[in-house]
Every structure is written in C-alpha cells, then in structure tokens.
C-alpha positions in Angstrom: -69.6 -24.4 89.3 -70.8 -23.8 93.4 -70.3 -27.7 93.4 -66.7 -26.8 92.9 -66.4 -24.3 95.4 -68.4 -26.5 98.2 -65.7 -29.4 98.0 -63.0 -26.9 98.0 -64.1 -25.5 101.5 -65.2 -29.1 102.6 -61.2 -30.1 101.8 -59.3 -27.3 102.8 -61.6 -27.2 106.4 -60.3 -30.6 106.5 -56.9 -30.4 105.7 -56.1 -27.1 107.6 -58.9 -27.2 110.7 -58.0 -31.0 111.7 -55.4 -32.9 110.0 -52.8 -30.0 110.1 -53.3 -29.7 114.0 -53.3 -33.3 114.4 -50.4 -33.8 112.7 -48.2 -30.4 114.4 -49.7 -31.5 117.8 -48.2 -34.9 117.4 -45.0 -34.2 115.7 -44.2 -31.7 119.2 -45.7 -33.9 121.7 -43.0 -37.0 120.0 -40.6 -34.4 120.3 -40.8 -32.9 123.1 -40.8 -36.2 125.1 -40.8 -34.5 128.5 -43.3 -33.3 131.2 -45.4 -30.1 129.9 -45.0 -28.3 133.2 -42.8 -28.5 136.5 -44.5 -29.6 139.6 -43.6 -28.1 143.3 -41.6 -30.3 145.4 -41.4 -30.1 149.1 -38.8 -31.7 151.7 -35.0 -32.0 151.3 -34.9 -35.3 150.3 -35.9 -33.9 146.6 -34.3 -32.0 144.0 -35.6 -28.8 143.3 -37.1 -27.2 140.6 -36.7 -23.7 139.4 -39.1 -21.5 141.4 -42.3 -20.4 139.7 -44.0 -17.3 139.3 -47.6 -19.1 139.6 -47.2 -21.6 142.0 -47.1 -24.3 139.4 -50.3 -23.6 138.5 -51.4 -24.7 134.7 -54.4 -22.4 134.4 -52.4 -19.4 135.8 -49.6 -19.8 133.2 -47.7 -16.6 132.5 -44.5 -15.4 133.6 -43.9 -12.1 135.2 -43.9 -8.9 133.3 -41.0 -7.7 134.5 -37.8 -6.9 132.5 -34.4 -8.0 132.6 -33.3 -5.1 135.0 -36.6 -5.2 137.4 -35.1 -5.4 140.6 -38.2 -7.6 141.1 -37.3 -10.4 138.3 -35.4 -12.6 141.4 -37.8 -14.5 143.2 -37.8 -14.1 147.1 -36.8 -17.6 148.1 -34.8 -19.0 151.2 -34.3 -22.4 149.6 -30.8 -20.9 147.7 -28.4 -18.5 148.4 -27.2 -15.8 146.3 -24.0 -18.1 144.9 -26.6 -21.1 143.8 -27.3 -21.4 139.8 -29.8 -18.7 138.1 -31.7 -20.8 137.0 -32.8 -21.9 140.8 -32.8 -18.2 141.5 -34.9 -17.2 138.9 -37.9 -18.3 137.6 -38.5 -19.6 133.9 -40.7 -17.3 131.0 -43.6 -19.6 131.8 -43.1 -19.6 135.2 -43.6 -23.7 134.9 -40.5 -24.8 133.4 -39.9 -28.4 134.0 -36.2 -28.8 133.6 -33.1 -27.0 135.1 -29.6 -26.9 134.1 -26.9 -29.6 135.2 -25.4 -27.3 137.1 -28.5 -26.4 139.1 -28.8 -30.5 139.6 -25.4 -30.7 140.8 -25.4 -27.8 143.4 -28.6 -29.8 145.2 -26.3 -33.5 145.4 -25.1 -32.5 149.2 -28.4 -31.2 150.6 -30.3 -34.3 148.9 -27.2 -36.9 149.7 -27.2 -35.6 153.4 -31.5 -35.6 153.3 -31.2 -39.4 152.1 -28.2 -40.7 153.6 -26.3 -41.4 150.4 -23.4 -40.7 148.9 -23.3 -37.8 147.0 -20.9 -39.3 144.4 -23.8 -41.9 143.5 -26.1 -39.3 143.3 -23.8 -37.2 140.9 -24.4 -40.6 139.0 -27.5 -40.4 138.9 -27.9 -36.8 137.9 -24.8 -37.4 135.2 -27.8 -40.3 133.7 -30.6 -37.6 133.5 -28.6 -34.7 131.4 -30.7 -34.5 128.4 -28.6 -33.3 124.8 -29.5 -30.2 123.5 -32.4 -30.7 121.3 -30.7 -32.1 117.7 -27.9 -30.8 118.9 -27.8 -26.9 118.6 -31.3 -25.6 120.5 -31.4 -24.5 123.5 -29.3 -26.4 126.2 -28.3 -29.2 128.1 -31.1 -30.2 130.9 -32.4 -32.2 133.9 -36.0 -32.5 134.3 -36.8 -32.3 138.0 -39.8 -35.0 137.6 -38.3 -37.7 136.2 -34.5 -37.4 138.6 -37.0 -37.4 141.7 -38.7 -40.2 140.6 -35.7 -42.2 139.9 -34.7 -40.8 142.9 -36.8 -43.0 144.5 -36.0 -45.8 142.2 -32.9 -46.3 144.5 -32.5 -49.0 146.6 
C-alpha cells in the first residue's frame, strides 16, 4: 500500500514540478515571439521607446505605485511634448515594455527621417512593416516593438 503512495508523489512531482512548467514556459515564449523587455535608446537617429520607470532595468522590474489620477503617473521627460502619444508620455505597468503603439512610431518618422537623412514616407514604410496584429486577433492591441524597427532601421541602405 505505501508503494502506492510513493509512485503517486514521484508522478505527480513530475508531472506538476517539471513537465507542466516546461511545457507553459514554452507554449508563452512561442507565443510571445517578441523581446521580454524594452531597452533604452539614445540619439535621434532611433525610435523611441516608452519611457521606463526603472531605467530599463530587469532586476528592478516594477512599475510605479501610483494611481490613475497621481499627478505623478507622467514621467518628467523632454524627449515629447504634451501633444505626442500616451504611450511615449507614460510609462508601461512594468515599466519595461518593449513595444509602443503605431501611432507613437509614426509621430517619431520626422525627427528620425531628419536625424538619418531619409525620407520620412520610406520610413512610414518601414514602420507600416513592423505593426504587429493584435494577438489572435482580439487581445490587447496593435504594436511596434522598438528593438526590432531600430534594428531594421539600420538594415537600410
């Protein structure tokens, strides 16, 4: 009868302490399919990300604590003015989101076309390329990770 019990806690430590997280882990990473955090860009050749509220800083994840109607919540920044996107204004929960809205990509085209001596209608391009859906279809919304426009940025020839 204990022999029972001893395979039943060998299986279940199994099934629910390493296959379960290997298989939830994997199932989000294929997923998810973009960079885990957002990383600081410098210089006005680059799109922007959204500002963060720990310096982009893995180990210091967290967002702020402050509410919706802090007076605190907007980020002091000179990089936008107060008619740019939110989501350039403000930061993210995490403080180290990786994407921002279309719209937040296509208010930076002049400032990076002028930066890089391009046009800004191949830039709009170029941003149009690096809209990502809404994930299957109804979460969340459409995005443009920072990471990977920069680094086709550079791509261009």
């Amino acid at each position: 009868m204990w022999m029972i019990a001893v395979r039943q806690v060998l299986l279940w430590t199994l099934v629910c302490g390493l296959l379960y997280p290997l298989l939830v882990t994997g199932l989000s990473q294929s997923i998810s399919g973009q960079a885990v955090v957002g990383q600081a860009v410098e210089g006005k050749a680059y799109f922007w990300p959204r500002p963060s509220a720990v310096g982009y800083n893995p180990a210091a994840s967290s967002g702020s604590n402050f509410g919706p109607h802090e007076p605190r919540r907007e980020l002091q920044t000179d990089r936008f003015p107060k008619d740019a996107p939110a989501d350039l204004r403000y930061s993210s929960g995490s403080g180290l989101d990786p994407d921002i809205t279309p719209e937040g990509a296509f208010y930076q085209v002049p400032r990076v076309a002028a930066a890089r001596g391009l046009a800004p209608a191949r830039l709009d391009e170029l941003v149009r390329a690096h809209v990502q859906p809404r994930t299957f279809g109804v979460l969340g919304h459409e995005r443009v990770n920072v990471a990977e426009l920069n680094q086709a940025l550079d791509g261009l020839k």
